[in-house]
N, C-alpha and C positions, 0 to 999 in steps of 0.2 A: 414055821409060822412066825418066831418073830422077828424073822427077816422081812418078812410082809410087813408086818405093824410100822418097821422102823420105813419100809419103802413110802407106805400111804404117808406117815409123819413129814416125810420131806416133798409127797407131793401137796400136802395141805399149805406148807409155807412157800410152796411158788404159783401157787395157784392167783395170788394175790397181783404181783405184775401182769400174769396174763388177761388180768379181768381188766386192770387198768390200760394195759396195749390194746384190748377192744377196745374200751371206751374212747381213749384219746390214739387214734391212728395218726393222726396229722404232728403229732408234737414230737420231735426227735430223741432218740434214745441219749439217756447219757453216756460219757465217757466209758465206764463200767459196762459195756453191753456185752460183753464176752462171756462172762460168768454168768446171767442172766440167760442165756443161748442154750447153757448147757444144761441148765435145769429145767426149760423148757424141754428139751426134748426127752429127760426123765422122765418128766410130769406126763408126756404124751405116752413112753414105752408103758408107762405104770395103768393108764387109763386104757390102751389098744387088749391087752385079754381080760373075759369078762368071767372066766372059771377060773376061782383062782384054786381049784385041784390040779389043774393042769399045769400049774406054777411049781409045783413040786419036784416033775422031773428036772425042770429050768435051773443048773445050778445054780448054788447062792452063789453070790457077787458082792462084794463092798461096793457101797458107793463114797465116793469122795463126797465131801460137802466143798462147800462155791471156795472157800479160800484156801483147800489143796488143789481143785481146779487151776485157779486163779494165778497161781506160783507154780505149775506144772504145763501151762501152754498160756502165755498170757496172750498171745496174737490172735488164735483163734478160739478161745474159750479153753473145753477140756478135753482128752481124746477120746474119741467114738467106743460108744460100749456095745456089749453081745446087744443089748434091748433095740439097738438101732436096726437091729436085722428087721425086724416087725414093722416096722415103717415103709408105708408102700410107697410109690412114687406122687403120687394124688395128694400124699398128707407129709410130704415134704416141706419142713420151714420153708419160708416166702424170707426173701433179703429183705435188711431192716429199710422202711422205711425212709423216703430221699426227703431231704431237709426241707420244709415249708417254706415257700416261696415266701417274699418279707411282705409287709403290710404296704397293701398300695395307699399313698397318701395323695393331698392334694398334688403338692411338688412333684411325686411321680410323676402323676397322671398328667401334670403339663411338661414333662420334660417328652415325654415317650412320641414316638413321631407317629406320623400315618398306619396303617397297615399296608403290608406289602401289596397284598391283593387287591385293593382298594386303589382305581388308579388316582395318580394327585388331580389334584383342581387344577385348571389353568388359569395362569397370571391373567390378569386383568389387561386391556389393551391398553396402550400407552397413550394419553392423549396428545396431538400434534399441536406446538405451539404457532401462536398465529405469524403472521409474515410479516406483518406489518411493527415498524418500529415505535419503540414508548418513549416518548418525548417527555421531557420537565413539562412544555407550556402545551394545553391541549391544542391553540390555533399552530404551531409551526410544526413543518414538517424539514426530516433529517433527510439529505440527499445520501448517500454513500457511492464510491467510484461507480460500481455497474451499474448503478443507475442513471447516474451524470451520460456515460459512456452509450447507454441507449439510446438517452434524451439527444445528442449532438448525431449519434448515428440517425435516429429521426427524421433532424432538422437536414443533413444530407441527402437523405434518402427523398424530400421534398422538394428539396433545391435540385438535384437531379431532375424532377420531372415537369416542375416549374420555368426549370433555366433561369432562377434566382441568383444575382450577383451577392457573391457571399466575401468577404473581409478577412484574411488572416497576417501571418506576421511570415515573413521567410527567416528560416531558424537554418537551414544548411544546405549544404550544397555536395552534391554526391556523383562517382564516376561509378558506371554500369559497368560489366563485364564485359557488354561487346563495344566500351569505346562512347559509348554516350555520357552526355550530363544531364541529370536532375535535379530540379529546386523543390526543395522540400516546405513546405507549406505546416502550420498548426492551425489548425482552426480550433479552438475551443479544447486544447491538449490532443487532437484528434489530428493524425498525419494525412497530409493531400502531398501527391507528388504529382508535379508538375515538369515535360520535358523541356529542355533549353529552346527549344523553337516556337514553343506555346507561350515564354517570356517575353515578348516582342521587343528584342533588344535590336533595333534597326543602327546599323552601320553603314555610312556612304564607303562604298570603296569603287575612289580614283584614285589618283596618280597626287591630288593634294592630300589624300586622307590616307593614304599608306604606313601605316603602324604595327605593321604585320600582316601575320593568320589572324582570320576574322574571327574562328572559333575561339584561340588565344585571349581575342581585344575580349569578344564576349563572355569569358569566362570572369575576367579581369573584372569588367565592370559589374554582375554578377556577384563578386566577392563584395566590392566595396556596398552592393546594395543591402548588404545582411543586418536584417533588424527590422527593415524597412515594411509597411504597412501597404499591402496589395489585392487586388481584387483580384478574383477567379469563378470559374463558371464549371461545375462538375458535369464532365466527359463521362464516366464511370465507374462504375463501385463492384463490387467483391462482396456477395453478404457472407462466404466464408471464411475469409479472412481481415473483412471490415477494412480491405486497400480500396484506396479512392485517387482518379486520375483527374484530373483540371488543365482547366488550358485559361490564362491571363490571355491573351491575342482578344478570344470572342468576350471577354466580359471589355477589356477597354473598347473593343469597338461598339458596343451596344453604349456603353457611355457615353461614347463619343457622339452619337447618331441621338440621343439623350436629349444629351446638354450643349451638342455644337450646331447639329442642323436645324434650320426655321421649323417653327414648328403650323398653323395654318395657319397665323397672323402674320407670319414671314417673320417674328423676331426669335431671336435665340438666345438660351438662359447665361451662356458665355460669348461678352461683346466685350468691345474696348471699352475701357475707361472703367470698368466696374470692379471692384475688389472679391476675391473669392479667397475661398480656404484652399491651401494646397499641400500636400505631403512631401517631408524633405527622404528620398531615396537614397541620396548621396551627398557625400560632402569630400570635397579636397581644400586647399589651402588657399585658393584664389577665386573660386567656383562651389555654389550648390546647385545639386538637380534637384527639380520638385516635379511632382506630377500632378498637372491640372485634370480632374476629371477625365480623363483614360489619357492626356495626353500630355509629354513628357518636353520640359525645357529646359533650359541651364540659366541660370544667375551669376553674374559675375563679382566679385568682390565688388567693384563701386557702385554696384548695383543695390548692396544688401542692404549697405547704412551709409549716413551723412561721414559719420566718424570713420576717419580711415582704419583700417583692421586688415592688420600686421595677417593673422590667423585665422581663417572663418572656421574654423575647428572649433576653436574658442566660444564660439558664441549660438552656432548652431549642429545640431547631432540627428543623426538618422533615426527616424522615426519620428519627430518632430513636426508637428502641425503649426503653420505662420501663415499670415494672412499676404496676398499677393494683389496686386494691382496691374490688369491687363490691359499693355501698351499696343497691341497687335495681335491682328489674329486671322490669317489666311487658311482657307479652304477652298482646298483643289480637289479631293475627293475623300471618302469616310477613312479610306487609308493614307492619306496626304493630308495631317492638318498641322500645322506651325503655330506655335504660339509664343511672344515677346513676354516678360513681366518684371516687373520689378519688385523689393519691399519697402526701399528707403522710402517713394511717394506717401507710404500706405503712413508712415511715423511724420511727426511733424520736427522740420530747418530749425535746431536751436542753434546750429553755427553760426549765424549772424548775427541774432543775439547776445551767443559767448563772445564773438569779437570785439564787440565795444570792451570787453575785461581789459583787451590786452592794450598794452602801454609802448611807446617805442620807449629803446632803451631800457625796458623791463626785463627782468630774469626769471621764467616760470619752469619748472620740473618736467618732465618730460617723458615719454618712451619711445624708441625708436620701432616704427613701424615695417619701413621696409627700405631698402637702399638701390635705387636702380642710375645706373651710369654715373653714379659723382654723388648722386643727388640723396640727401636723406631726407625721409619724411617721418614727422614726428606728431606725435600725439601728447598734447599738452592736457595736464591734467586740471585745466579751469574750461577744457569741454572744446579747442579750439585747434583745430589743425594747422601746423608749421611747416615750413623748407629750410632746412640749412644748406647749402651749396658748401662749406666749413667748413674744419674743426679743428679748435687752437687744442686740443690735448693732443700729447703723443702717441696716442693709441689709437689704433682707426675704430671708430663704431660701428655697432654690430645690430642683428635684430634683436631687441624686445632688453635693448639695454636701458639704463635710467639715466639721463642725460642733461645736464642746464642748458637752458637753450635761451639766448639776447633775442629780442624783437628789435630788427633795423625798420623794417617797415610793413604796412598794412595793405594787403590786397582785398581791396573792397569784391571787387568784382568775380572772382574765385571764392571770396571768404577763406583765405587764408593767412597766417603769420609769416614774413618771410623774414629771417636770420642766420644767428650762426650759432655752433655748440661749442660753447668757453671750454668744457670739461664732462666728461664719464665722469658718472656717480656711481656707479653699480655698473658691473657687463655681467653680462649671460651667457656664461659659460657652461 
C-alpha cells in the first residue's frame, strides 16, 4: 500500500502539464518534452485499473522520477515500464504536436500568390497603336520612304493608262544577258527601264557617215547623254515587283505632232524666228545637242556665243536648260523633222561695242582660244575678239595659254582685233 500512495503522489504532479496540453494544443512543446512523455504515460498506467486490490499481485516497481529519466535516455524520454502492457492500442500517445503555422500578417497575405486551383485571370488585351504619325505641327504631314514609294507607284500606274508624258533623268546604262542595252530612267528615285531602240537615237548610215557599228556609234552617244533630262511614256508595269518599261520614241513623237504639227488655224507652237526653251543632252568641245520638244539638233561652237570659246564644256553641261532661237524648221513627216537653232541671236552683240576699247598699237591680255593652220585666235579680256597670224616669243602658243597680244589693226566688218603676240605670259601645261 504505500507503494500506491507514493504512485498516486507522482500522478497528482503531472496531471498538471496534461491539463495544460488540453487546453493549449496549438502551442508547441518545449525543449524538455522527453521527460514530460514519460510521466504522461505513468499518469495513464496509474489511472487505467480501477480496483486497486487487484494491484497487489502487480509487483512493486520503483519508479524513477523525471531527472533519473531524463539522464538515463535523453533522446527518447525514459524506458518502457511493466505498466505500459495495459495500454491498449486506442489509448496510445498521439506524436507531439507539429509546430503552428506562423501568424499571417498583412505582408504575408500580399506576398502569397494565386491559388493553384483557381485558374489565373487573363492579361488584359494589348491596345494597338494608331498608324498614323505624330507630328510637332498639327497642319504638316510626315511622308516616310513607303509611302513616298506608293505615291510615285500611283502616279505610274496612271500614266500607264492615261499615256501621260512623264520627265525623268537617265542615271545609267546597262548590258542584258542576252546582248542588249538598256537606259535606265529615275523618275521620282523610282527605276524605268527603258530599251536602246525606244531611245530614238537616229544615225544616217552612208558611205559619208561611216563611223562604225551603229549599235557601237549608239552606245557612244548614249553614254555622253548621261544626266540628261528625257521624256518617256510607260509601256509597262510589274505590280509584283514594282519593274516599269518605257519607251522615249512614242512620247517625243506625241511631242512632236504637239508642238510641230498646225494645229486647225494651220499655225504651230514651233516656227522660225521664235525662241523656246531647250534641253542640253550633250556636249563636246566644239558642239552641244539640245532637244527641242521631242526633237533633237546640234549647235556648233560659233553658234553658242559672240565670244569665241576655246571649250564649250566650259560654259555649258548636260542637263542644262538655255534658251534657243529657231533659224529653220522642215517637216517632211512626224518621223522626219529638222530643226536649225542657235543661242548667241537669243544674247545681245557687245563685240562691237567692246571694239571701240581697242587702240592700235595697244597691248591687252589675252587667252588663247584655239589655233587652227598658223592661225591663233584669242580672246581679249576687255570683252573683244583677236587674230594673231605671229608670235615674237620662242615658244609656240598653245590653247587656253595667257598671252600679250599688239593691235595692228581693226576689222570693222567681222568685229575683230587683228595682230600679233609679243610674248606668253602663262602656258597651260
Amino acid at each position: 500500500m504505500p507503494r500506491k500512495a507514493k504512485t498516486e503522489t507522482i500522478v497528482t504532479e503531472n496531471m498538471e502539464p496534461k491539463e495544460e496540453q488540453s487546453q493549449m494544443p496549438d502551442t508547441p512543446e518545449p525543449a524538455d518534452g522527453a521527460p514530460k512523455k514519460a510521466a504522461l504515460e505513468i499518469e495513464e498506467s496509474a489511472e487505467k485499473p480501477e480496483n486497486t486490490d487487484d494491484m497487489d499481485d502487480v509487483p512493486a516497481m520503483e519508479i524513477p522520477d523525471a531527472g533519473a529519466a531524463e539522464e538515463n535516455n535523453p533522446d527518447s524520454g525514459m524506458t518502457p515500464t511493466a505498466s505500459q502492457d495495459f495500454i491498449s492500442e486506442e489509448e496510445k500517445p498521439t506524436p507531439p504536436p507539429k509546430a503552428a503555422a506562423p501568424e499571417q500578417t498583412e505582408e504575408n497575405v500580399q506576398r502569397q500568390g494565386p491559388p493553384r486551383n483557381r485558374p489565373a485571370s487573363p492579361a488584359p488585351p494589348r491596345r494597338q497603336a494608331p498608324s498614323s504619325i505624330l507630328t510637332l505641327s498639327t497642319d504638316s504631314e510626315v511622308e516616310t520612304q513607303e509611302s513616298r514609294e506608293d505615291i510615285i507607284w500611283h502616279e505610274l500606274q496612271n500614266a500607264y493608262r492615261t499615256r501621260k508624258i512623264l520627265t525623268g533623268n537617265l542615271g545609267g546604262i546597262e548590258r542584258m544577258e542576252g546582248g542588249g542595252t538598256i537606259a535606265v530612267i529615275y523618275y521620282k528615285e523610282m527605276r524605268v527601264v527603258i530599251p536602246l531602240a525606244e531611245m530614238m537615237i537616229n544615225l544616217v548610215e552612208d558611205e559619208s557617215h561611216d563611223y562604225g557599228e551603229l549599235v557601237l556609234r549608239q552606245n557612244k552617244i548614249l553614254g555622253n547623254m548621261l544626266g540628261c533630262e528625257i521624256d518617256f511614256i510607260v509601256k509597262g508595269l510589274d505590280n509584283s515587283s514594282r519593274s516599269v518599261v518605257a519607251s522615249r520614241k512614242d512620247a517625243m513623237y506625241k511631242k512632236r505632232q504637239i508642238f510641230y504639227l498646225p494645229d486647225a488655224s494651220g499655225n504651230s507652237r514651233v516656227c522660225e524666228d521664235r525662241i523656246v526653251q531647250a534641253r542640253v543632252i550633250a556636249v563636246a568641245e566644239k558642239v552641244v545637242r539640245v532637244e527641242i520638244f521631242g526633237t533633237e539638233c546640234s549647235i556648233l561652237a560659233r553658234d553658242l556665243s559672240w565670244d569665241w570659246l576655246g571649250d564649250a564644256t566650259e560654259s555649258f553641261h548636260v542637263g542644262d536648260q538655255i534658251l534657243v532661237r529657231i533659224l529653220s524648221v522642215k517637216i517632211r513627216s512626224l518621223e522626219d523633222i529638222s530643226v536649225r537653232a542657235d543661242v548667241k541671236s537669243v544674247n545681245g552683240n557687245t563685240s562691237k561695242a567692246n571694239l571701240g576699247k581697242c587702240k592700235i598699237q595697244g597691248k591687252y591680255a589675252g587667252t588663247v582660244t584655239d589655233i587652227h593652220k598658223g592661225t591663233v585666235f584669242v580672246r581679249l579680256q576687255i570683252g573683244v575678239n583677236a587674230i594673231a597670224h605671229s608670235c615674237y616669243d620662242n615658244r609656240m602658243p598653245g590653247k587656253k595659254d595667257d598671252v600679250s597680244f599688239v593691235v595692228t589693226r581693226i576689222d570693222e566688218e567681222r568685229n575683230v582685233a587683228v595682230g600679233l603676240i609679243s610674248r606668253i605670259i602663262r602656258q597651260n601645261i
